[in-house]
VMD Tcl script that draws the C-alpha trace (Angstrom):
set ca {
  {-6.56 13.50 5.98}
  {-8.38 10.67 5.08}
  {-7.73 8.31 2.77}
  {-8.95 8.20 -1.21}
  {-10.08 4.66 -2.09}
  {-11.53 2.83 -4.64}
  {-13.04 -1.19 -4.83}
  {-11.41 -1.07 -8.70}
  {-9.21 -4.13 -7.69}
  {-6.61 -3.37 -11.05}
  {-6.39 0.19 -10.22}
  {-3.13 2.31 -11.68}
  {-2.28 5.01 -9.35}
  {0.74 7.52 -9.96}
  {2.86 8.53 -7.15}
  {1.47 6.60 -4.43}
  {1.60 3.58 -2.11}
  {-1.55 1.39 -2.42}
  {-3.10 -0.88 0.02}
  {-4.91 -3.32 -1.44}
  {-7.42 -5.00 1.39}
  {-8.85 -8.55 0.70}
  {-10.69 -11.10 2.33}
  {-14.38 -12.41 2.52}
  {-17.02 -10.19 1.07}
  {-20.69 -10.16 2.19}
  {-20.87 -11.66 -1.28}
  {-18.44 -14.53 -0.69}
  {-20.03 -15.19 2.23}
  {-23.62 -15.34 1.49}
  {-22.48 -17.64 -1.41}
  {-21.50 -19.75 1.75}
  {-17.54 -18.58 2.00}
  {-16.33 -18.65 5.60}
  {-15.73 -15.25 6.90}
  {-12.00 -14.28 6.86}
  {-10.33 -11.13 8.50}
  {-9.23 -8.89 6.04}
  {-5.97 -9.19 4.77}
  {-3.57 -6.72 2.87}
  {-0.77 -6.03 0.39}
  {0.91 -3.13 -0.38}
  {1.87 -2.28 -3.87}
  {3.39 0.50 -6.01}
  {3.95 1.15 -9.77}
  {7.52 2.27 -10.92}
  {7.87 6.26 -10.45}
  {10.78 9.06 -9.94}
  {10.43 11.12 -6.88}
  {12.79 13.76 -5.81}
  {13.96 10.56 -3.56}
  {15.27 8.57 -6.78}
  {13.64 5.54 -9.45}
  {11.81 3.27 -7.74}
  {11.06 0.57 -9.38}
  {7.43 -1.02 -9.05}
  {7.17 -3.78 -6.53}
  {5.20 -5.12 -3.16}
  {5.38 -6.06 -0.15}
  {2.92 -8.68 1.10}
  {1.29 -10.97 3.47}
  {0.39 -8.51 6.06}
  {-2.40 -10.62 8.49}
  {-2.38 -6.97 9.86}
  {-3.98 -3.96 8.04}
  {-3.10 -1.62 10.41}
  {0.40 -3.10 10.45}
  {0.12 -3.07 6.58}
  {-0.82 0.68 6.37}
  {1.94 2.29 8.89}
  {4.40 0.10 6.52}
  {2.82 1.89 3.77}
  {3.49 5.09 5.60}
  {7.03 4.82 5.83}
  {7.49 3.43 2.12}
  {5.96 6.75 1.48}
  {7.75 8.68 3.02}
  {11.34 6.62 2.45}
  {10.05 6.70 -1.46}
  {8.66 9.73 -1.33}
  {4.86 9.01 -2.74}
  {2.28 11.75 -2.97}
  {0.08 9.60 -0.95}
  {-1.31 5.94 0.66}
  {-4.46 5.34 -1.07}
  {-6.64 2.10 -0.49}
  {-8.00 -0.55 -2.82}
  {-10.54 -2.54 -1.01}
  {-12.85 -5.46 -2.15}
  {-15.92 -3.79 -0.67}
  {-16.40 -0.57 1.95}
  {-17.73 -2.62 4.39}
  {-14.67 -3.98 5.04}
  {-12.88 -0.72 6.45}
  {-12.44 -0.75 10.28}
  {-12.55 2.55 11.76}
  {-9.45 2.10 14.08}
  {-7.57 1.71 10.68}
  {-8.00 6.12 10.17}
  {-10.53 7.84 7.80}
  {-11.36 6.76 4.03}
  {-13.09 9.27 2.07}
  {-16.45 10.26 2.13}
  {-16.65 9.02 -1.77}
  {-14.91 6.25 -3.48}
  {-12.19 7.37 -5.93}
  {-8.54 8.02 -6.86}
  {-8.28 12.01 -8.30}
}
mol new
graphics top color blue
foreach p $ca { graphics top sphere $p radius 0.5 }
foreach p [lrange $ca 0 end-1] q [lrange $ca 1 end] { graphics top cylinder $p $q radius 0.2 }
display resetview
């Protein structure tokens, strides 16, 4: 299933792990940035699963997205979260050896 996403960097999602995926933007680097590999974080907002509270937290500095997003995997399923969904600075970023984003951008 691929996964929702959105480039809203402040997005609230319920019931989910985000990955939030950073580095230089065409953007940034026309603007004469130096290109950086992306980079990610993985976030979640408090919620109450049928696995307990979980309080909101992160866990960061992941040089690794692919790394970053199988972490996210197990948080889900050791929290158990709805879902992984991506924040990402722009879609050009996404890596197809990461998995599938959604055809659209969006969180529903």
């Amino acid at each position: 299933m691929p996964y929702a996403w959105t480039t809203d960097q402040d997005v609230l999602v319920d019931n989910a792990i985000i990955v939030s995926i950073g580095g230089a933007d065409a953007a940034m680097i026309a603007f004469g940035s130096s290109y950086s590999s992306p980079a990610a974080v993985i976030v979640w907002h408090s919620m109450v699963t049928a696995e307990g509270f979980f309080a909101a937290g992160s866990d960061t500095d992941f040089h690794d997205v692919a790394e970053a997003l199988a972490r996210a995997e197990i948080l889900r399923k050791q929290m158990g979260a709805g879902r992984v969904v991506i924040s990402i600075r722009e879609r050009g970023m996404w890596r197809h050896e990461w998995g599938e984003l959604a055809e659209w951008e969006g969180i529903r």
